[in-house]
Structure formats: C-alpha cells, structure tokens
C-alpha positions as CSV (number, residue, x, y, z in Angstrom):
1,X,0.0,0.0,0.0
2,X,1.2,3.2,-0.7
3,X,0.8,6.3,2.1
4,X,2.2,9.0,3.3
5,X,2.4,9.4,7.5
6,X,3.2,11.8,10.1
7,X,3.4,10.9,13.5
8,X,3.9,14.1,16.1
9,X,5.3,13.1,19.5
10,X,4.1,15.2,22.8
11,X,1.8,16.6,24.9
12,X,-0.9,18.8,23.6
13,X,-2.1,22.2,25.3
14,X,-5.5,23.6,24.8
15,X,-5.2,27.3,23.3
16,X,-6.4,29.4,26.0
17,X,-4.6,33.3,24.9
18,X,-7.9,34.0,22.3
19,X,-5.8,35.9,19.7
20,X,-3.4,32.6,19.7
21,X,-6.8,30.5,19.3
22,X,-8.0,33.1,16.5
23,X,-4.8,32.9,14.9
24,X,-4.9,29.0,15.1
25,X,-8.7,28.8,13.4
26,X,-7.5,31.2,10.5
27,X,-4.9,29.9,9.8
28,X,-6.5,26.4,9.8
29,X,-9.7,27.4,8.0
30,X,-7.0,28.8,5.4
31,X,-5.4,25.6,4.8
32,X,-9.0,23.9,4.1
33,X,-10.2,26.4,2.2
34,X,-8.6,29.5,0.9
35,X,-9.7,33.0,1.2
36,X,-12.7,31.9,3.3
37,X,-11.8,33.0,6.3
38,X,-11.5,37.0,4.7
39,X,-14.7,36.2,3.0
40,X,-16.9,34.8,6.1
41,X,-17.8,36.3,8.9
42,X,-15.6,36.4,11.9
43,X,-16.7,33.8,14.7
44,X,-19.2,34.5,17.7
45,X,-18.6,34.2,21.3
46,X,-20.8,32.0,21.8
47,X,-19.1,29.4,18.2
48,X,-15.5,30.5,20.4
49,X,-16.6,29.3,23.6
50,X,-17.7,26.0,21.7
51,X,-14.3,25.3,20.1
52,X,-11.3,24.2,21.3
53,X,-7.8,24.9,19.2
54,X,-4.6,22.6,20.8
55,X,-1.5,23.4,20.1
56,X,1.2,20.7,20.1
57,X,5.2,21.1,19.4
58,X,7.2,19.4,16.2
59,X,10.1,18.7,18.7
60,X,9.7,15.2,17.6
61,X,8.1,14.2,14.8
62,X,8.5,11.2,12.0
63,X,6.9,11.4,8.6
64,X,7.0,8.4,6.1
65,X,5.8,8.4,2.8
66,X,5.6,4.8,0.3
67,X,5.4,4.9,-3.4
68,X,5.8,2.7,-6.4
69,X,4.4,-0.9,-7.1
70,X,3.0,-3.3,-4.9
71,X,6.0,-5.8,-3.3
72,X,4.2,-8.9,-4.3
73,X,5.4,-12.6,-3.1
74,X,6.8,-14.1,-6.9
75,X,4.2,-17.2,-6.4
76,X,1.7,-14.0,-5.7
77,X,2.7,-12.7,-9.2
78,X,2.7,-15.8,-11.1
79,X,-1.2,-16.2,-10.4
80,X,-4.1,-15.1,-12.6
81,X,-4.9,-12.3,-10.1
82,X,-4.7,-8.8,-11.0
83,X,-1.9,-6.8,-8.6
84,X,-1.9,-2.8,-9.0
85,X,-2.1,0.8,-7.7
86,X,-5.7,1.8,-7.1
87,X,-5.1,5.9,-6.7
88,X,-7.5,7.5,-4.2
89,X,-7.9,11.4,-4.5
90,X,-9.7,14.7,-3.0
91,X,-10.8,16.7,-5.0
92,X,-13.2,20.3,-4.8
93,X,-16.3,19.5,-6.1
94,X,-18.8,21.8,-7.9
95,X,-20.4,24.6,-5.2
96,X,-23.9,23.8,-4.0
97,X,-25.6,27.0,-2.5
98,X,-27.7,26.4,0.6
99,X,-31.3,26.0,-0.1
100,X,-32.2,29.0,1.9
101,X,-29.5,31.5,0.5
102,X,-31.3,34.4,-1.2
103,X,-31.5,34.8,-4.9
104,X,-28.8,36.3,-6.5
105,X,-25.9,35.9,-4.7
106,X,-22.9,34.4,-6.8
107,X,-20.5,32.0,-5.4
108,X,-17.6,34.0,-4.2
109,X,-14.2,33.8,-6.2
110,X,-12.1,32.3,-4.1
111,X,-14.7,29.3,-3.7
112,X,-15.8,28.8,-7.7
113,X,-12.1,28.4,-9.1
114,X,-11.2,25.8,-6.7
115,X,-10.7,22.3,-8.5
C-alpha cells in the first residue's frame, strides 16, 4: 500500500490566549479552504466558547511516505490475479448553495475556481 504518514510526538495544550486560538482557526480554515476566512464572517462568542484549538510542538516528529508498485510474493505474481495501484484522491467539487441563500448571490471567487 502506498501512504504518506506523520506521527507528532508530545503533549498537547488547549489554546487558551484567544488571539493565539484566532490565529490558530484562520490559519486552519485557510489551509482547508482559501480566502474563506476573509470572506466569512468572523466567529461568535458563543461558536468560540464551543471550540477548542490545541496546540502541540514538532520537537519530535516522523513522517514516512511509500510509493511505487506493490511488493508482491513471486508465487503472488505468477497467479491469474490482478496486482496494481488503485489511486485515491480529494478533489473540490462543484459549489452547491444552501437552499435558503437568497436569490442572487454568486458564489464567491475564491470558492468557484477551486478544482
């Protein structure tokens, strides 16, 4: 099987300073999904107060990553069975507005030329 891994070693600490924690949701939101978190509104006290953000040191960290063919057994290739790659992918999909958004209001930029 082919993968790519990251294991992080530590202890986690829950994000208590809340510019730290706002920092830590844009910058997460960003990864996920570019330009959204200029483009949506800014968080509520109350959403805040419902989410945690951890933060956790790379002091010690191990990342693997496997490619090429399978590493078959030769009596496992000399069968009649077929042995490949089957690639898996993520993709952006095309944007579905909510069923209660008001008419006329286009998808935003940063949202319709993902893909």
């Amino acid at each position: 099987m082919n993968y790519r891994s990251a294991m992080i070693f530590g202890v986690a600490r829950q994000v208590t300073d809340p510019g730290e924690e706002m920092e830590a949701l844009r910058v997460i939101t960003e990864h996920l999904a570019p330009g959204q978190w200029s483009y949506a509104r800014q968080p509520t006290r109350k959403e805040l107060a419902a989410t945690s953000a951890l933060a956790l040191p790379l002091a010690e960290a191990s990342v693997k990553i496997r490619t090429g063919d399978p590493s078959d057994e030769p009596e496992d290739c000399a069968s009649d069975r077929w042995a490949g790659v089957v690639p898996v992918t993520v993709r952006f999909g095309e944007p579905e507005p909510d069923a209660t958004l008001r008419p006329g209001i286009a998808v935003p930029e940063h949202i319709r030329h993902r893909g």
